[in-house]
N, C-alpha and C positions, 0 to 999 in steps of 0.2 A: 578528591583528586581533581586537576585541571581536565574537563572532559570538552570536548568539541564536537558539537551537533549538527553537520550539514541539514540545510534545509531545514534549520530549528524555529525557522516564520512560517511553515506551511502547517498544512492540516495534519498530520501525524508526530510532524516532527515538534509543533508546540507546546502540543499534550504530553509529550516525552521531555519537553525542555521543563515545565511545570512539575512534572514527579520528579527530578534531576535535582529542581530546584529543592524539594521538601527535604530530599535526603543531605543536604548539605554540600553539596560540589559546587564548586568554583568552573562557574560554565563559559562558553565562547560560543555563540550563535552565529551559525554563517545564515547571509540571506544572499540569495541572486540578485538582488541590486549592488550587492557591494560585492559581492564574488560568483566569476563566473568558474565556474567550478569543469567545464569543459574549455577551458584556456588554461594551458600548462603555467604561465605568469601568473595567472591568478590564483589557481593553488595553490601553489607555492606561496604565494604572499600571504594567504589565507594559515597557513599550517605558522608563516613564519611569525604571524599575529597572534595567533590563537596559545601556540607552544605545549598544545596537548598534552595528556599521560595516553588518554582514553578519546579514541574516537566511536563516535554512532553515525554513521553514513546512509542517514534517512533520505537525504536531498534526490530528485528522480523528475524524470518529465512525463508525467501523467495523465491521463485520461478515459474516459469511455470510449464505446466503439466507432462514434462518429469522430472520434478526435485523433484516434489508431489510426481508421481511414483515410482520412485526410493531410495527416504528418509522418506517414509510417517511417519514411527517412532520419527526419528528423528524432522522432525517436527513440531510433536504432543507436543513431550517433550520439546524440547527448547523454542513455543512460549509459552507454558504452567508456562511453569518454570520460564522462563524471567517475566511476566505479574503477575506472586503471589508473586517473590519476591522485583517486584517494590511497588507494595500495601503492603506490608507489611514494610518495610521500609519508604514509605510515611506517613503510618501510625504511624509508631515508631518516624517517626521525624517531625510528628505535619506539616505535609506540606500544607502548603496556597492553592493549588490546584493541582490535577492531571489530565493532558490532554493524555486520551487510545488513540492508534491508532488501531479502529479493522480495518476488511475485509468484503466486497463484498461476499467473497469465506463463509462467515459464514450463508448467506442465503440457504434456503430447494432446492433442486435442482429443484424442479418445481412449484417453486413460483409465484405467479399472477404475471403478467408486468404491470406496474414498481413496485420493490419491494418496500412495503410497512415497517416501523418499527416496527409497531403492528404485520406482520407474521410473523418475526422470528425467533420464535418459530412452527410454523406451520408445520417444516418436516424437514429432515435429509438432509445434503448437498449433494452437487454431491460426487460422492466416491471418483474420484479423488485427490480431495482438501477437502474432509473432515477432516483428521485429523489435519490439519493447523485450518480449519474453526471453525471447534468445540474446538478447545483449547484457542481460541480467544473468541467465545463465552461465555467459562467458565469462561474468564477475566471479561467479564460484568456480570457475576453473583457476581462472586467477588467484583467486583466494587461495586456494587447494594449493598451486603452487608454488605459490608465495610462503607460503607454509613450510613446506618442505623443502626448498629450498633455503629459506632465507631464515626459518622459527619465527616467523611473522604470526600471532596466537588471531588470527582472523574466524568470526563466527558465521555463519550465513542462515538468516531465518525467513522464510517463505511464510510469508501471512494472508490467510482468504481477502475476498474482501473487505475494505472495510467501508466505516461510515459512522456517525454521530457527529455533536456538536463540532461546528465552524469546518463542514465539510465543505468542498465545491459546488457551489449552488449554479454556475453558468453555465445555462442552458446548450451552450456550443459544446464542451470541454465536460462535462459531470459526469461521472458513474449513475449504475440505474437509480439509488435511494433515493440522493439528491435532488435527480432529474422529477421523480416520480412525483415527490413532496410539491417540490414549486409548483410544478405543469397542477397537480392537483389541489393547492392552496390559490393559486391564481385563477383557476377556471373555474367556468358554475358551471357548463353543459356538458362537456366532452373535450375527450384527451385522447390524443394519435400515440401510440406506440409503436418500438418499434420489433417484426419480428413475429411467432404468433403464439407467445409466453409461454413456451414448454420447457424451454434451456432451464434449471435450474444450476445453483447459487449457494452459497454460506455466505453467510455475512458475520465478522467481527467485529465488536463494539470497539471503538479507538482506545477508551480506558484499558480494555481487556488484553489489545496489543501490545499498548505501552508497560503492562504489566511481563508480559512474556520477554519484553525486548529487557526490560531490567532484572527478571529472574536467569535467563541465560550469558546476560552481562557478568552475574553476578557469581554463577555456578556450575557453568558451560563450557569447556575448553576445545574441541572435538574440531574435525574434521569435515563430519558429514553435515548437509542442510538439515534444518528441523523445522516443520510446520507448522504453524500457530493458528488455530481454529478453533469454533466448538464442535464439528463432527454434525451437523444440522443443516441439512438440505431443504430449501422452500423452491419452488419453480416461480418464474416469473409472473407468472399469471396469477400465481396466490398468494405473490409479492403485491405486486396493485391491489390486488383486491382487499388486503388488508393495510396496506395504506391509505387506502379510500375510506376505511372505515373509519381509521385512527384520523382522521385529516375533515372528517366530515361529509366529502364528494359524493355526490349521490347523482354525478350525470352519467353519461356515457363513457365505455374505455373501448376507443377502435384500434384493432392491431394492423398493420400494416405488413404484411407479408412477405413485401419485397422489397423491404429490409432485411438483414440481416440478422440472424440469433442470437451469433458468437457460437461460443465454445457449445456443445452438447449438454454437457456434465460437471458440475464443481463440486467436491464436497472433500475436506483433508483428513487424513488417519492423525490424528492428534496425541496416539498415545505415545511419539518420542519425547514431543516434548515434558510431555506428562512424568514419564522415567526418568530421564536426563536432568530436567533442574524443576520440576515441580508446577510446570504449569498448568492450568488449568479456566478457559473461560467461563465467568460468573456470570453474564450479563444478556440475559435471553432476548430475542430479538424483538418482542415485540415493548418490553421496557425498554430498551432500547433506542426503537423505533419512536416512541413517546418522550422519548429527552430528545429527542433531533429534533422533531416539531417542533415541539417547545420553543428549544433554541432559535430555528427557525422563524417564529411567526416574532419572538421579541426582538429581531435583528433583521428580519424581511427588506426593510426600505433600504437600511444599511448593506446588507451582502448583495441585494440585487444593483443598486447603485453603483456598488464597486466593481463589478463584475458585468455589467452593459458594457 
């Protein structure tokens, strides 16, 4: 089928464009140079380009907690904007399905462990990432009603974090893996972190997402959000530590305190997605962790170059 990948140039979304491709679909790639996808012209012109069956609405404005901090407006508005007016244009063009991509970060900042789908509703996100969280959120209200009002077959799937190859390597803008590997491939003595590594974390291998986002493409009709995880809790602090080891690092790691955590707690109840259409993450993290380097140090000069 003719499928449409927002944000099928960035880090999740290419890896998803790459499986799309093996299964034989006739694909359309939006990138933010050519569409701005928070300009109502520009979607439209994008949808009227593309001519869809099937949308995947990966495209998002992203980052770590320095990058929350620093744009939280901005990325209230962009993922808000982005996500009403791909529904709504899915809507206008009679689309076969629409597959959300929420966040992790849309959970209440002191949610039971492992978060569950039925509480997310239960509390307000962490502050940090809440205005990302809660504008993602308000996509699945949308979706919901779009649904029912209109039979718009919209999916919404809440994925941990993620990371592996051709993630965000810049050091402004990175989630922790990212961030942890470079500051740790580049330095010989000592590394500032930030926080004092107790928050723990799930981490998703990006293969293992792009698996979930095509099993519930494929088998999924439903209503409610389903979160896509392995159920595997490491704490920050025994995140570095074994990246240091995988990486080589043998200087110093000083936490900086006054910074910020983030959230307390991450870890997802994974068995909906499990029941529902079969998923299931294969890809343990510390293999995982051992493909990013990799990828990494053969592309170092390259990703850091683009990304100064």
């Amino acid at each position: 089928m003719r499928i449409l990948v927002t944000g099928g140039g960035g880090f999740l979304g290419s890896h998803l464009v790459e499986r799309l491709e093996t299964k034989g679909h006739d694909l359309f790639v939006s990138r933010k140079a050519d569409y701005d996808l928070t300009d109502r012209g520009d979607a439209e012109r994008l949808f009227r380009d593309a001519r869809p069956d099937r949308v995947f609405h990966v495209a998002g404005e992203v980052g770590g907690i320095g990058a929350n901090r620093a744009s939280p407006g901005r990325f209230w508005y962009a993922n808000l904007m982005m996500g009403a007016h791909v529904l709504e244009l899915s809507r206008e063009q009679g689309i076969d399905k629409l597959v959300i991509v929420g966040t992790v970060c849309a959970y209440p900042k002191f949610a039971s462990v492992p978060f569950r789908e039925d509480e997310l509703w239960d509390g307000y996100p962490e502050e940090t990432n809440a205005p990302y969280g809660v504008a993602k959120k308000s996509i699945l209200v949308g979706a919901q009603s779009y649904r029912e009002q209109y039979g718009l077959n919209s999916i919404f799937l809440l994925p941990a974090n993620l990371y592996g190859p051709r993630d965000n390597f810049d050091l402004q803008t990175s989630h922790v893996i990212p961030d942890l590997i470079r500051k740790m491939l580049e330095s010989r003595d000592r590394v500032v972190l930030w926080g004092d590594g107790t928050p723990t974390r799930e981490f998703l291998y990006v293969d293992d997402c792009v698996e979930g986002l095509v099993l519930a493409a494929e088998r999924y009709d439903g209503a409610d959000p389903v979160n896509l995880g392995t159920g595997e809790e490491i704490s920050i602090r025994a995140l570095a530590e074994l990246i240091a080891e995988l990486t080589g690092f043998d200087g110093e790691i000083e936490w900086d305190a006054s910074m910020p955590n983030g959230q307390p707690r991450r870890s997802l109840d994974a068995s909906r997605a499990r029941e529902l259409f079969g998923f299931e993450a294969r890809t343990p993290l510390r293999t995982g962790l051992e493909r990013t380097i990799t990828w990494y140090r053969e592309h170092a000069d390259a990703t850091a170059g683009a990304q100064a």
